[in-house]
N, CA, C and O atoms as a DFTB+ gen file, in Angstrom:
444 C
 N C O
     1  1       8.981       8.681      38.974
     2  2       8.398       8.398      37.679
     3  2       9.489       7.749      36.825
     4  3      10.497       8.387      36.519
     5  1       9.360       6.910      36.570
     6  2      10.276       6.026      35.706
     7  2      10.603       6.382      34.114
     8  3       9.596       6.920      33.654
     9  1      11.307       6.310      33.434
    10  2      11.733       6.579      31.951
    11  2      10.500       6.579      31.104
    12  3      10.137       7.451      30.315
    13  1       9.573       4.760      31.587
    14  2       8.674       4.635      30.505
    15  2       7.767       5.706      30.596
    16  3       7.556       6.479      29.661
    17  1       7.219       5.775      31.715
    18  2       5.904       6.536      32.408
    19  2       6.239       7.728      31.773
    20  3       5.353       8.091      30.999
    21  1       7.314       8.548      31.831
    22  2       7.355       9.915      31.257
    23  2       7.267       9.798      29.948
    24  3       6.539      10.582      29.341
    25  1       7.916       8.898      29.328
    26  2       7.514       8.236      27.848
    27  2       5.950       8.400      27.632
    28  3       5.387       9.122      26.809
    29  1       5.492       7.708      28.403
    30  2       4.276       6.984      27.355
    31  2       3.669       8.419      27.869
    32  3       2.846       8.902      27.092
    33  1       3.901       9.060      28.875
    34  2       3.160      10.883      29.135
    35  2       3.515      11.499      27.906
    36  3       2.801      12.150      27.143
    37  1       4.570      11.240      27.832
    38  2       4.643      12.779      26.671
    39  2       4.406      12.385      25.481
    40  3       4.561      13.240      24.609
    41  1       4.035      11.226      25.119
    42  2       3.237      10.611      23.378
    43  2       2.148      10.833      23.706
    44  3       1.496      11.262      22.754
    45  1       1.466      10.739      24.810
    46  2      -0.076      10.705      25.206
    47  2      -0.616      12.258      25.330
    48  3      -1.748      12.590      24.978
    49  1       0.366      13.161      25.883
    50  2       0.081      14.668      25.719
    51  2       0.672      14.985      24.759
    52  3       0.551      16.187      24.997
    53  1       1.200      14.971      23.890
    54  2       1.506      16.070      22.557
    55  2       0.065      15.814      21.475
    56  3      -0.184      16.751      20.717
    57  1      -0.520      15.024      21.435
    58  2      -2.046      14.673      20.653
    59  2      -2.920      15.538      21.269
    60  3      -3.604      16.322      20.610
    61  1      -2.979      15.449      22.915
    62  2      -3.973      16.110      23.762
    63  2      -3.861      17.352      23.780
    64  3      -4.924      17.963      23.901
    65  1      -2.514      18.219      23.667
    66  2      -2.014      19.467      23.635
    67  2      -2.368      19.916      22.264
    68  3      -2.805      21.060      22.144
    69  1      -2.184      18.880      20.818
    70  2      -2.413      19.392      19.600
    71  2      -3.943      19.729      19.182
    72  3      -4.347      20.570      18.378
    73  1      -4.687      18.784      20.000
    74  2      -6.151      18.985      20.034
    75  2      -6.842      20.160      20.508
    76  3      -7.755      20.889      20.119
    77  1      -6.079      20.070      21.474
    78  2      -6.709      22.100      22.038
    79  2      -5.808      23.131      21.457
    80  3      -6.292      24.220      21.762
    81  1      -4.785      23.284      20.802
    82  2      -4.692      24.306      20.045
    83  2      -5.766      24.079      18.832
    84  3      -6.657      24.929      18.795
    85  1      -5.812      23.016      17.796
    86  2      -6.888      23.003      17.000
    87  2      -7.850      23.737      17.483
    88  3      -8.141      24.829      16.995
    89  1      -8.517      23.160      18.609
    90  2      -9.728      23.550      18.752
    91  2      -9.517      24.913      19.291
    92  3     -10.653      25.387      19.314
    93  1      -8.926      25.551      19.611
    94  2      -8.641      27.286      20.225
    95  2      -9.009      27.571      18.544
    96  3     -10.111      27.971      18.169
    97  1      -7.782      27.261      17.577
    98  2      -7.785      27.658      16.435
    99  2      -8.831      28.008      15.596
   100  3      -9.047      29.042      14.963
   101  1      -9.695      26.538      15.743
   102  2     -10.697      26.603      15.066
   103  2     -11.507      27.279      15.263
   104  3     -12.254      27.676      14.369
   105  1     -11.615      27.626      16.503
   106  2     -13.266      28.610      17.269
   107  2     -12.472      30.231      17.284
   108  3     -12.640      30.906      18.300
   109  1     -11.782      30.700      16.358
   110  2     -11.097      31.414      16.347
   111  2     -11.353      32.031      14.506
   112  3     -10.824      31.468      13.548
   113  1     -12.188      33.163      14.400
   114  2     -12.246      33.294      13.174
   115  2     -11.234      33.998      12.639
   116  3     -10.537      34.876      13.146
   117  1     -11.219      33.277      11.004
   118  2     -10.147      33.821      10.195
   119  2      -9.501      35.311      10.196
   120  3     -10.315      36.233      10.162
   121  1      -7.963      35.679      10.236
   122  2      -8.441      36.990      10.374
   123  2      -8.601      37.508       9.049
   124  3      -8.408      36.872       8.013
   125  1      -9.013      38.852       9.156
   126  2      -9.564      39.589       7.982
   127  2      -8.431      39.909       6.749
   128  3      -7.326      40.344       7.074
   129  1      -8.812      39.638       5.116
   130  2      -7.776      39.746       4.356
   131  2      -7.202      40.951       4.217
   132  3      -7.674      42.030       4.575
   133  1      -6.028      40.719       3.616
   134  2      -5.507      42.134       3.449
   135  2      -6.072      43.117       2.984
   136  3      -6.711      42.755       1.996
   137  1      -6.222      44.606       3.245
   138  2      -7.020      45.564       2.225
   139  2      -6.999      45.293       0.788
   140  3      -6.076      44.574       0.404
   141  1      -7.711      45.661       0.040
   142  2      -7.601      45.587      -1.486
   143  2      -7.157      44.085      -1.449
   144  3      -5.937      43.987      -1.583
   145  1      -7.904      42.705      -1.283
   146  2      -7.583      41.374      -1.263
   147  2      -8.856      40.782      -1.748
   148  3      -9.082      39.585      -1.569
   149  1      -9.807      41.663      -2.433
   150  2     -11.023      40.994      -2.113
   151  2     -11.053      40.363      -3.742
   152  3     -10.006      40.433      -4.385
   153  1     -12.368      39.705      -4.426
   154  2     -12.641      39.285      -5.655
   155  2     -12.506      40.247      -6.014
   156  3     -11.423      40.473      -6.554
   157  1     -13.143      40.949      -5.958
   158  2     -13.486      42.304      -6.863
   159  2     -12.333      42.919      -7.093
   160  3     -12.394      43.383      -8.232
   161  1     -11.149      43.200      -6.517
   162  2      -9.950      43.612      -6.625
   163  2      -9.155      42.433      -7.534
   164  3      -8.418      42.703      -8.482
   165  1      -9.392      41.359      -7.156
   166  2      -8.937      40.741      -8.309
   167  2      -9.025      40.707      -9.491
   168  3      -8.138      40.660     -10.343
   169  1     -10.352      40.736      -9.605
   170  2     -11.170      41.013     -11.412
   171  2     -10.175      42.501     -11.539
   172  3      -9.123      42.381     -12.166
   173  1     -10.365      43.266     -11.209
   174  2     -10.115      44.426     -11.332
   175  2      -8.498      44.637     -11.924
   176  3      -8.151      45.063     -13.025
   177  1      -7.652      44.174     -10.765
   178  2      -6.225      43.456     -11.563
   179  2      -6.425      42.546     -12.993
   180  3      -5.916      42.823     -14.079
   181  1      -6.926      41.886     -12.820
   182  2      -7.091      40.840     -13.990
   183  2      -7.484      41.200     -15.683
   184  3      -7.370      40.784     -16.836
   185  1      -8.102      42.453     -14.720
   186  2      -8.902      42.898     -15.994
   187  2      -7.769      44.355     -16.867
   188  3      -7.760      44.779     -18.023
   189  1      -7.079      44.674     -15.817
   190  2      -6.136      45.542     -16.316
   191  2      -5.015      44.860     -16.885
   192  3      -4.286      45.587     -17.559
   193  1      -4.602      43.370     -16.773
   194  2      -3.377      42.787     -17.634
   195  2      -4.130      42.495     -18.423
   196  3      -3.871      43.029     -19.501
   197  1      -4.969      41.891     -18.434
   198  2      -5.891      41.226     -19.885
   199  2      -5.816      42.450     -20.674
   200  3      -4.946      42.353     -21.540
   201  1      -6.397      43.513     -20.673
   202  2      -6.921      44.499     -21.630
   203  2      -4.917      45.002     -21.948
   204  3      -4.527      45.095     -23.112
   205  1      -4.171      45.194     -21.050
   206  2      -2.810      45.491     -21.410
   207  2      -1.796      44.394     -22.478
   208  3      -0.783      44.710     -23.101
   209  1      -2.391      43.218     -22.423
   210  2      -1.885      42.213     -23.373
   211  2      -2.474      42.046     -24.389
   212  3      -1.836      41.619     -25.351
   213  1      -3.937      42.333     -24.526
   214  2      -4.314      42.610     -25.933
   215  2      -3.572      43.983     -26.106
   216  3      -2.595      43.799     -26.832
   217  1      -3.656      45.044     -25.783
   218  2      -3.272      45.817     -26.435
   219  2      -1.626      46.249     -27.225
   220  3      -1.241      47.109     -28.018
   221  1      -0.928      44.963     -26.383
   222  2       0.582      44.855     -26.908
   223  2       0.243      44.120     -27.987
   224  3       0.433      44.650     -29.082
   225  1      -0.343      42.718     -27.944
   226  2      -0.349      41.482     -28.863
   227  2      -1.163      42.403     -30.104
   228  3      -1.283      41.861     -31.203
   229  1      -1.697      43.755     -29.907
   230  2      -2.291      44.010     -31.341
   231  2      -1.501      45.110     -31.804
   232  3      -1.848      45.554     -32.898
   233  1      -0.719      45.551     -31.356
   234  2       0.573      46.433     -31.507
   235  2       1.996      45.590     -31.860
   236  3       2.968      46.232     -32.257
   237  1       2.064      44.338     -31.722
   238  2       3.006      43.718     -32.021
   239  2       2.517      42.835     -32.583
   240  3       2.320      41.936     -31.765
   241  1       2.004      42.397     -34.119
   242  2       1.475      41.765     -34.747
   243  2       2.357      40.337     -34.717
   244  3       1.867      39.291     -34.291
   245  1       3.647      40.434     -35.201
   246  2       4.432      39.243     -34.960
   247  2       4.559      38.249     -33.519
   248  3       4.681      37.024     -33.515
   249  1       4.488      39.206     -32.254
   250  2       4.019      38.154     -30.798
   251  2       2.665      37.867     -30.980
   252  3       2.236      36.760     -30.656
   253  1       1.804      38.878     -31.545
   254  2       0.554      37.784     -31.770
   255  2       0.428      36.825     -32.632
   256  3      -0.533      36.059     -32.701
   257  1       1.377      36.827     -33.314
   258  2       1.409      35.747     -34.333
   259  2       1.914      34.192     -33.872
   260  3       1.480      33.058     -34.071
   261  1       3.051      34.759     -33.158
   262  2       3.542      33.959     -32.386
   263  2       2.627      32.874     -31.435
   264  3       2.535      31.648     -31.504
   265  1       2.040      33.789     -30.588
   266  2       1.285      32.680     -29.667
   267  2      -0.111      32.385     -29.870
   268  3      -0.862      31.699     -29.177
   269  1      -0.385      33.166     -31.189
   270  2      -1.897      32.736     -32.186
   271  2      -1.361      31.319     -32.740
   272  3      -2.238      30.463     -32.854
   273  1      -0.130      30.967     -33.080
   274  2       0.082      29.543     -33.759
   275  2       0.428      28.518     -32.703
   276  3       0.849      27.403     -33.011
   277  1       0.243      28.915     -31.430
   278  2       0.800      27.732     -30.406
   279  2      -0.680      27.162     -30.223
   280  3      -0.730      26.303     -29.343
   281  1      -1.687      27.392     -30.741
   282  2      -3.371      26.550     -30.655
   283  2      -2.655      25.256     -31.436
   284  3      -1.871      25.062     -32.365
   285  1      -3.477      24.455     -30.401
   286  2      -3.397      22.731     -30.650
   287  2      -2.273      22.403     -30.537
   288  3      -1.849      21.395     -31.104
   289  1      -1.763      22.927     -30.022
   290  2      -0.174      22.132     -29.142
   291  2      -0.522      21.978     -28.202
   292  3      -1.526      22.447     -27.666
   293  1       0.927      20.662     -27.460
   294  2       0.384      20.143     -26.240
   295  2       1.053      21.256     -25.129
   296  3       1.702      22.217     -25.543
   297  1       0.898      21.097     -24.140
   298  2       1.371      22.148     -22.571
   299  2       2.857      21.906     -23.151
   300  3       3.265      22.853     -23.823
   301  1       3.533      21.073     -23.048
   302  2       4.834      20.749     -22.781
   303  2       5.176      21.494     -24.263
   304  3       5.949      22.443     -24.130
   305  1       4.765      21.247     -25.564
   306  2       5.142      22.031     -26.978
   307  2       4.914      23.460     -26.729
   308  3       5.811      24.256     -27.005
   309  1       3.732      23.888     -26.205
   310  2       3.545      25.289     -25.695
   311  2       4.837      25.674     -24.846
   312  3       5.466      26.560     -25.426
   313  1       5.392      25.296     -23.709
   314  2       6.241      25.941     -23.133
   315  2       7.849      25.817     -23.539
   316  3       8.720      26.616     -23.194
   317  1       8.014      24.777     -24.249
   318  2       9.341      24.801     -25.156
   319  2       8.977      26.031     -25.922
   320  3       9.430      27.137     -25.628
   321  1       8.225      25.836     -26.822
   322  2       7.847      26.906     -28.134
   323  2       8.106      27.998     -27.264
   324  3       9.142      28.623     -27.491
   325  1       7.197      28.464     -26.062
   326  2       7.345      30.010     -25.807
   327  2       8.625      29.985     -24.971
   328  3       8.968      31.167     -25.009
   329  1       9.739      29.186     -24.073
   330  2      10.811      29.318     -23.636
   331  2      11.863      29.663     -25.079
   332  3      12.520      30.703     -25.033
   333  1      11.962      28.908     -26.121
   334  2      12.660      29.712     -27.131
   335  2      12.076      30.456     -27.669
   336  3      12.665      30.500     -28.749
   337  1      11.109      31.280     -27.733
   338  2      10.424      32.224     -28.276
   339  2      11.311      33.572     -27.598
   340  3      11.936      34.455     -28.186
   341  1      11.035      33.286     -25.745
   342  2      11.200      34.518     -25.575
   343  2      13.122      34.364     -25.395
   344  3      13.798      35.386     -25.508
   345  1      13.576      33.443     -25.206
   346  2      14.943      33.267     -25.534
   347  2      15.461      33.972     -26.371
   348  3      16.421      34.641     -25.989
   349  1      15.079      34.073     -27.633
   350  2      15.165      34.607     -28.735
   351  2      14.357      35.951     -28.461
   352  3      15.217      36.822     -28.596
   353  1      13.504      36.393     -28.238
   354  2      13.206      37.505     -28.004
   355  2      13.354      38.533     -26.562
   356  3      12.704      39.564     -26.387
   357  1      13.935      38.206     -26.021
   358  2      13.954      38.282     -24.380
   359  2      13.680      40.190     -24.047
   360  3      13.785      40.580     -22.884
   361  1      13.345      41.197     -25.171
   362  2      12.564      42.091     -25.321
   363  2      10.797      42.196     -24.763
   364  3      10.167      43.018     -24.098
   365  1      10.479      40.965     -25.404
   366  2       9.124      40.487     -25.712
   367  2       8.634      39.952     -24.140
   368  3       7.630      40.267     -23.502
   369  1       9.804      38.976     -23.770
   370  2       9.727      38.197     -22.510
   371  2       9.565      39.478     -21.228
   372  3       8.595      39.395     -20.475
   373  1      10.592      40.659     -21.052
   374  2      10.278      41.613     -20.381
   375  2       9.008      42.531     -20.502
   376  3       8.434      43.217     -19.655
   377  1       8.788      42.340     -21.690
   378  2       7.456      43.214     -22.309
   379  2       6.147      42.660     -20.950
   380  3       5.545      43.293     -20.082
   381  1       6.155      41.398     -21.303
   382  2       5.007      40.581     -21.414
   383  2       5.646      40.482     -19.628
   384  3       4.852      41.013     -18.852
   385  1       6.614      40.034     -19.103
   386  2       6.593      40.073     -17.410
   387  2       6.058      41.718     -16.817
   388  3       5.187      41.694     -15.947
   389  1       6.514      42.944     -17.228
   390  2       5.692      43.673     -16.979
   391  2       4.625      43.971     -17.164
   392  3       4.104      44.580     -16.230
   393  1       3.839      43.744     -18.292
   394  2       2.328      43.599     -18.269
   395  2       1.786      42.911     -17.007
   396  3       0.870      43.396     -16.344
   397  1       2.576      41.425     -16.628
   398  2       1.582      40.474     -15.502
   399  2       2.395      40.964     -14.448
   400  3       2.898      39.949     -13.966
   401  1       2.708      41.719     -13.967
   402  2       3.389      42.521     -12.619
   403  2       2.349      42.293     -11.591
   404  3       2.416      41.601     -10.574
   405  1       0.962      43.310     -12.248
   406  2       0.202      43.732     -11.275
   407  2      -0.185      42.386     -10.641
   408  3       0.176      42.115      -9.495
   409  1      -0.949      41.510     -11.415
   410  2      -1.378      40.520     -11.116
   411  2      -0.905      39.437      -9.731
   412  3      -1.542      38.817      -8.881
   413  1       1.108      39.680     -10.175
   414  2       2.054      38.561      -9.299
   415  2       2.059      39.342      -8.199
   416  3       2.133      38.676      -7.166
   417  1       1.990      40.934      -7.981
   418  2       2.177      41.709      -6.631
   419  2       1.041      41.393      -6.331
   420  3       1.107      41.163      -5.123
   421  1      -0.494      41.150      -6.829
   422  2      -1.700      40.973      -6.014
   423  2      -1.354      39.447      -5.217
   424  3      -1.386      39.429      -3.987
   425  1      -1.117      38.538      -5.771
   426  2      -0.962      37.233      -5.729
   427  2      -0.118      37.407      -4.236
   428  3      -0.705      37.032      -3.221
   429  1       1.350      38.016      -4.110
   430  2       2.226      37.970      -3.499
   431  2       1.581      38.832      -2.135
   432  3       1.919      38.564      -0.982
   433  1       0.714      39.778      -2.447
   434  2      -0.041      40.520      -1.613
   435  2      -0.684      39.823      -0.659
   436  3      -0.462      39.886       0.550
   437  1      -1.453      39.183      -1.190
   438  2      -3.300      38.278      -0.842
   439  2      -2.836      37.210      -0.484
   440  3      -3.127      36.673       0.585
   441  1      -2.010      36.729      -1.368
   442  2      -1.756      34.690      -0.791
   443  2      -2.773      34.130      -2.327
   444  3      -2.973      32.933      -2.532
């Protein structure tokens, strides 16, 4: 078998080889998500930072004040504004990363 011949074999089988793993793959159902991965577990997370950030932002009248005045700014003014916000407050910034904990461990959990 000459240089080319094994050449032009092994460009011609790595497509043919990639095709039947696909297709193994594909006829191969997803496996099942992690426990506690489902919607409903999500809402459920979601719904416990939501209700935990109102209840700081109405206990800390001044962070609600804070990100009550970032309406009608653009994305990019929003995240300057709240990068020196919590710069300056870096209390507030830990406050508010533990509130969304649950949420980033579901995320990091589930995919």
């Amino acid at each position: 078998m000459t240089s080319t011949t094994r050449f032009l074999l092994a460009v011609l089988a790595a497509p043919a080889v990639a095709l039947g793993v696909a297709a193994t793959a594909a006829a191969e159902p997803p496996p099942p998500p992690p426990p506690n991965c489902t919607a409903a577990d999500l809402a459920g997370v979601m719904t416990g930072v939501t209700a935990a950030t109102s209840a700081y932002l109405f206990t800390h009248p001044e962070v609600n004040d804070f990100f009550t005045g970032l309406k009608g700014k653009s994305r990019d003014e929003m995240r300057t504004a709240v990068e020196d916000y919590i710069g300056a407050h870096p209390d507030v910034g830990d406050a508010l990363r533990s509130i969304r904990q649950p949420s980033v461990d579901f995320r990091n959990r589930c995919g």
